[in-house]
C-alpha positions in Angstrom: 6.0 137.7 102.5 7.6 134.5 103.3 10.5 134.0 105.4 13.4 131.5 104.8 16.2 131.2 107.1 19.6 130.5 106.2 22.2 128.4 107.7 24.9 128.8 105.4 26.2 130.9 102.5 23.7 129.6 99.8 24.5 130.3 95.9 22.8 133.5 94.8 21.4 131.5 91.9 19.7 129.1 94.1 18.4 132.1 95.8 17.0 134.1 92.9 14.9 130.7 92.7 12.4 132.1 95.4 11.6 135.6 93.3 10.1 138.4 95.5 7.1 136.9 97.6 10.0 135.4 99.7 12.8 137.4 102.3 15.8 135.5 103.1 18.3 135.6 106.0 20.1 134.2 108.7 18.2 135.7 111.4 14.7 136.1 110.0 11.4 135.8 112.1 9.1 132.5 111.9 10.6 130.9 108.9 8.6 128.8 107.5 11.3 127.0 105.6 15.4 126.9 106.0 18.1 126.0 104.0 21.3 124.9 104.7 24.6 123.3 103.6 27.0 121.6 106.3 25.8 123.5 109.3 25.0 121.1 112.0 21.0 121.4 113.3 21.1 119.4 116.2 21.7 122.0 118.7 19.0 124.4 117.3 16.0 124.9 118.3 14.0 124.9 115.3 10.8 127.5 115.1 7.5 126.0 115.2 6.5 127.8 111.9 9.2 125.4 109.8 7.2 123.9 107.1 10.3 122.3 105.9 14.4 122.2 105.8 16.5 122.0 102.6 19.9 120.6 102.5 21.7 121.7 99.5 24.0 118.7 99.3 23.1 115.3 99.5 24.2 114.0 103.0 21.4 115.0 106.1 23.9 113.5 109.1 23.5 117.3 110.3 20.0 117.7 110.4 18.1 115.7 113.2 15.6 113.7 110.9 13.8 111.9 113.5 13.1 115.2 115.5 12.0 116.7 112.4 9.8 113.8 111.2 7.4 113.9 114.7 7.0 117.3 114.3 5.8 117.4 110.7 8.9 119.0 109.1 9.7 117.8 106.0 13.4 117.5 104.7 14.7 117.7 101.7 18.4 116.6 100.0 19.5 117.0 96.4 20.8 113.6 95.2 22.8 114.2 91.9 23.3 117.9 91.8 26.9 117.6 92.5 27.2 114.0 91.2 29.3 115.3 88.2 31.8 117.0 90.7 32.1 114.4 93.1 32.6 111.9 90.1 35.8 113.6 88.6 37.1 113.9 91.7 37.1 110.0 92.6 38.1 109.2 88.9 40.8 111.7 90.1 41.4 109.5 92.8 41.2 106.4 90.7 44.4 107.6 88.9 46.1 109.0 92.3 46.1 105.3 93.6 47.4 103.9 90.8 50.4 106.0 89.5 51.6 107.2 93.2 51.2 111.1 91.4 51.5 112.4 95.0 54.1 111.1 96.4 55.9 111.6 93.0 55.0 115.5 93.7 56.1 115.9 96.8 59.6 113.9 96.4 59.8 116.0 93.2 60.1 119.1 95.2 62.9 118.0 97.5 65.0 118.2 94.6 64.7 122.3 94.6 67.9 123.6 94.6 70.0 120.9 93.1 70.1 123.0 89.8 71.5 121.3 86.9 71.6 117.6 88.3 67.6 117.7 88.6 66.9 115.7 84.9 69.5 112.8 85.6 67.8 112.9 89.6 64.2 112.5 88.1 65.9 109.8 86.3 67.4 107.9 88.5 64.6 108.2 91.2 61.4 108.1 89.2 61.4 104.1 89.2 60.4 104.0 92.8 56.9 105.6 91.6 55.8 103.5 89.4 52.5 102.1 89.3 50.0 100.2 87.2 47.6 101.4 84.5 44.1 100.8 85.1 43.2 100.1 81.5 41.9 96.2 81.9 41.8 95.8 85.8 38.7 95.5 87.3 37.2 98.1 89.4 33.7 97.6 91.8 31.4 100.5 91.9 29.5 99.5 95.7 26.2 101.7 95.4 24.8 102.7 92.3 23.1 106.2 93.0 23.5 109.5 91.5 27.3 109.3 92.0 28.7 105.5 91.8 26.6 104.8 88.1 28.2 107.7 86.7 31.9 106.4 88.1 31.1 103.3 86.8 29.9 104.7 83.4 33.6 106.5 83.4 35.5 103.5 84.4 33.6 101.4 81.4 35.0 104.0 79.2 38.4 104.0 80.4 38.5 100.2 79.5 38.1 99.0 82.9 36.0 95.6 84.0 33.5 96.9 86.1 31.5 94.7 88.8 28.4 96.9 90.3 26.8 96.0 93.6 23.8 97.5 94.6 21.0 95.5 96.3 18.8 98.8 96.5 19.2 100.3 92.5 16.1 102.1 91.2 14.8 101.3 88.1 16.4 104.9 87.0 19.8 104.0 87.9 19.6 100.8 86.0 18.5 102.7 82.7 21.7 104.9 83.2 23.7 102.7 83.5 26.1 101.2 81.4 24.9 97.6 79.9 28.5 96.3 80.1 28.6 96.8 83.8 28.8 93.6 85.8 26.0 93.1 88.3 27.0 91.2 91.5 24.1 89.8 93.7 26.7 89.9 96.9 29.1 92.2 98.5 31.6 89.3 99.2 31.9 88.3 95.6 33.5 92.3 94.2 35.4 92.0 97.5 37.2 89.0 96.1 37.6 89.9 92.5 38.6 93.5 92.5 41.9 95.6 92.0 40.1 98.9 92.7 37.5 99.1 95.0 35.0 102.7 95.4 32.3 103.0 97.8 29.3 105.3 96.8 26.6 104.3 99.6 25.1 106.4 102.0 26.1 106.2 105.8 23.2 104.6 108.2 23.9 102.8 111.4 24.3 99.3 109.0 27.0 100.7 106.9 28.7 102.5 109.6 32.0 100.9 110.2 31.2 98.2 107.4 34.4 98.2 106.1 36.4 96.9 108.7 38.5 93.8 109.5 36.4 91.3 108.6 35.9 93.0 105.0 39.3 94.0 104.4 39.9 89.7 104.5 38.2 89.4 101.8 39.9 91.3 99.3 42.8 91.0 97.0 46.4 91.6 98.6 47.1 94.5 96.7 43.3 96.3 96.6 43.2 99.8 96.2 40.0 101.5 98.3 38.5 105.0 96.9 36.1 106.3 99.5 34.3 109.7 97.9 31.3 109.0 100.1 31.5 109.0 104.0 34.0 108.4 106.1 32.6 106.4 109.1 32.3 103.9 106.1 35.6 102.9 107.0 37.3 101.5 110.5 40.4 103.2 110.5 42.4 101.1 112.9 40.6 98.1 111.0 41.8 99.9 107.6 45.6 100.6 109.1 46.2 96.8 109.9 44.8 95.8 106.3 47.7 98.4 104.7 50.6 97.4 107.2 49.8 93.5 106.5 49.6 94.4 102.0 45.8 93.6 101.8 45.7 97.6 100.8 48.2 98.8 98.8 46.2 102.8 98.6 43.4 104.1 100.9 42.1 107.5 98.9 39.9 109.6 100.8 37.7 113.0 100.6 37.4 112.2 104.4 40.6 113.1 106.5 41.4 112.4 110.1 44.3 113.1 111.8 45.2 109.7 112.4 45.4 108.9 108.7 47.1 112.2 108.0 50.9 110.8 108.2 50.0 107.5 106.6 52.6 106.8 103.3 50.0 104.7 101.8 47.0 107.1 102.7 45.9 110.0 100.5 43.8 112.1 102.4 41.9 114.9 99.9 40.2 117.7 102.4 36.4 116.9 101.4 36.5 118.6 97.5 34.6 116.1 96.1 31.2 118.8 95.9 33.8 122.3 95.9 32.7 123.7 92.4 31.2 126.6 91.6 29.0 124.6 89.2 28.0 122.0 92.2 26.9 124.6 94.7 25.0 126.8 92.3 23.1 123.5 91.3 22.5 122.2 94.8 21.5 125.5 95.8 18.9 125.9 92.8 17.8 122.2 93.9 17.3 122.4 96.8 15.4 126.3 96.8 13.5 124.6 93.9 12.0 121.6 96.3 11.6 124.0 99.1 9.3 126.1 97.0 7.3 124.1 95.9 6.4 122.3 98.8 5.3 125.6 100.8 3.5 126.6 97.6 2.0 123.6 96.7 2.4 120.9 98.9 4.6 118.7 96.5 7.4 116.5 97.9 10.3 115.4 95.8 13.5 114.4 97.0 12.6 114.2 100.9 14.6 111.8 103.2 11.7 111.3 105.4 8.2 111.3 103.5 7.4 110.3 100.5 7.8 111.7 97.0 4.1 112.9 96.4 3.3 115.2 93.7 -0.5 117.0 92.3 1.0 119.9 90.7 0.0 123.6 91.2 -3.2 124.4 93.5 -6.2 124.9 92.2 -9.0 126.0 94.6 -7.8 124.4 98.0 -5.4 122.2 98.8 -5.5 120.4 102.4 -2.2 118.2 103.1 -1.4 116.1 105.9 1.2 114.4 107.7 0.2 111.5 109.4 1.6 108.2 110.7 1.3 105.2 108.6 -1.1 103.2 109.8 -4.7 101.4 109.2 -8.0 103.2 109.0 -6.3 106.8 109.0 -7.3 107.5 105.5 -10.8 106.7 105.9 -11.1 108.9 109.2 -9.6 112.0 107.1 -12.1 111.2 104.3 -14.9 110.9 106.5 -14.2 114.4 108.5 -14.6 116.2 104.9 -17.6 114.1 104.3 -19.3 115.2 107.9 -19.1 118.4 106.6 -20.3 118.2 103.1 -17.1 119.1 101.3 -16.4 117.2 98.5 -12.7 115.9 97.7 -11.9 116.8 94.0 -8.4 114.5 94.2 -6.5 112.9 96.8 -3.1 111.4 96.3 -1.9 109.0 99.7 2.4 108.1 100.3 3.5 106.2 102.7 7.1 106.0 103.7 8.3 103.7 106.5 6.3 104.8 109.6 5.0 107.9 108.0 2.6 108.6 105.4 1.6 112.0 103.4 -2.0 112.7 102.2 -3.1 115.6 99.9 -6.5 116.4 99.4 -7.8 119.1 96.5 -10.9 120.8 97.5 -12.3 122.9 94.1 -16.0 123.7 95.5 -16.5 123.6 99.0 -15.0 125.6 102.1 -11.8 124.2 104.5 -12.6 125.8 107.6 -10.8 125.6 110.7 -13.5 123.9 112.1 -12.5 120.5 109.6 -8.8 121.4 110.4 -9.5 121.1 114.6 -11.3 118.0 113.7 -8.6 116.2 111.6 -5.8 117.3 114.8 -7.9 115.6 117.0 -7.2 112.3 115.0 -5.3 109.9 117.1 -1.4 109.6 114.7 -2.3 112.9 112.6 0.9 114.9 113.0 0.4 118.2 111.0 -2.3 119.9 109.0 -2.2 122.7 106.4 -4.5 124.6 104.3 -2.6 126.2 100.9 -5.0 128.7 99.0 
């Protein structure tokens, strides 16, 4: 029986995923895997026996990579399991900005209570919420993942001029996306052109507080910013001078902080953009799904840390190995099987910034400990294991 440790309330669905080799919990003994949503690791003390950590969502700010990554722990996201969800909600957003709907709302309910002069009140007042139609403004989609190529995809439809930045697409994203979509080889130029503006980019200590002052000078007076991605994307103080001085007419957000709370020209939404049933059940069954089959078989897919790597289900023996990424390593693992007369059937080598991941299939021969002591005592091999 294996044991997986829960950090959150997971989806059942996602759950079912494991079948009944595997026992589930949030205090189980030796895990050798846990999943999680939004709880925060960086406090824990995380079991030696963690193979692995799961975050059903696609955003690992709460997980402590770099501890993780010296210790052989392999961490998985889910990019694009709740891409639909977060999209609808920023197209949401597109629309909020535009046609001032909230405000409208709320000054709609002061009326209670004035009975039969409520029409000619609509009336009279609904002029002072009017706003444009986005049909034929242009819109910039910065980051082309899972979530921005499908908002850009939307806005195309919606009869919108769309200007993509993204100096990092894969070739996947590019096949997805629409072929009327605008590509811009610099931030500075969809700063300048745009009436809308949505950021879809992961936050790393570069992007952190990238939209600040010196951004916000840039764009057109009258810009409205959708931010459905993180909120440390954004200076706040930098982002309340750029609406008091016209630069931005609407801030929407899925990221609220008391500061913007308040703000007329702020609409703060409290982090919905992943809240559907449909979005955690398929995070969850991602997420269980990569979990799986890495303690089963060694395969990595979707891991912020090592590299995708992927030989399918074991046959015989399967010896992997997480190592740093540098020269010569490769041939000393080789050579320790070789010493001992065991012949490699298949080997697959990723690298992945400073780490690398090597997998070794062994269909005749025996993986002792003996050839495991050995390939610890290599100088920059950080963890060994032996599936059956």
């Amino acid at each position: 029986m294996k044991n997986i440790q829960t950090l959150n309330k997971i989806a059942k669905i996602g759950l079912d995923e494991f079948g009944g080799n595997y026992s589930c919990g949030d205090e189980v003994a030796n895990p050798c895997g846990i999943i999680l949503r939004s709880a925060s690791m960086h406090d824990m003390e995380i079991p030696q026996s963690v193979l692995a950590v799961a975050r059903a969502g696609a955003g690992v700010n709460n997980i402590p990579i770099d501890k993780c990554s010296e210790t052989g722990i392999v961490v998985f996201n889910t990019p694009g399991a709740n891409a639909n969800a977060v999209k609808e909600l920023c197209i949401a957003g597109l629309l909020l900005s535009s046609r001032k709907i909230a405000p409208a709302i709320e000054w709609a309910k002061t009326l209670d209570g004035k009975g039969d002069e409520v029409p000619k009140l609509v009336e009279k007042g609904k002029s002072d919420f009017a706003g444009p139609e986005i049909q034929g403004k242009t819109i910039g989609i910065i980051g082309l993942g899972a979530i921005g190529r499908l908002v850009a995809n939307v806005a195309r439809n919606l009869h919108m001029n769309v200007i993509g930045y993204d100096p990092y697409i894969s070739v996947d994203a590019a096949w997805e996306l629409s072929r009327a979509v605008k590509k811009a080889t610099d931030l500075k130029s969809v700063l300048e052109e745009c009436d809308y503006i949505s950021l879809h980019m992961p936050l790393t200590p570069e992007t952190k507080g990238m939209f600040n002052s010196e951004a916000f000078s840039q764009m057109k007076k009258g810009v409205r910013l959708l931010n459905f991605s993180r909120g440390e994307l954004v200076d706040n103080a930098d982002l309340k001078a750029a609406i008091d001085s016209g630069i931005i007419d609407c801030y929407v957000t899925d990221f609220p902080t008391e500061d913007m709370l308040n703000c007329e020209k702020i609409i703060a939404i409290p982090h919905l953009g992943a809240s559907t049933p449909e979005s955690e059940d398929n995070c969850a069954v991602m997420a269980v799904q990569e979990l799986k089959d890495f303690i089963e078989n060694g395969n990595i897919k979707n891991s912020v840390n090592f590299p995708d790597c992927d030989l399918g289900k074991v046959i015989g023996t399967r010896v992997t190995v997480i190592h740093k990424n540098a020269p010569g390593l490769l041939t000393q693992i080789s050579d320790k099987f070789a010493s001992k007369g065991v012949n490699i059937e298949n080997m697959m080598n990723k690298s992945k910034k400073d780490y690398a991941y090597t997998v070794l299939d062994i269909i005749d021969g025996n993986v002792g400990d003996d050839i495991v002591k050995e390939l610890e005592t290599i100088d920059g091999i950080v963890r060994v294991r032996v599936i059956k």
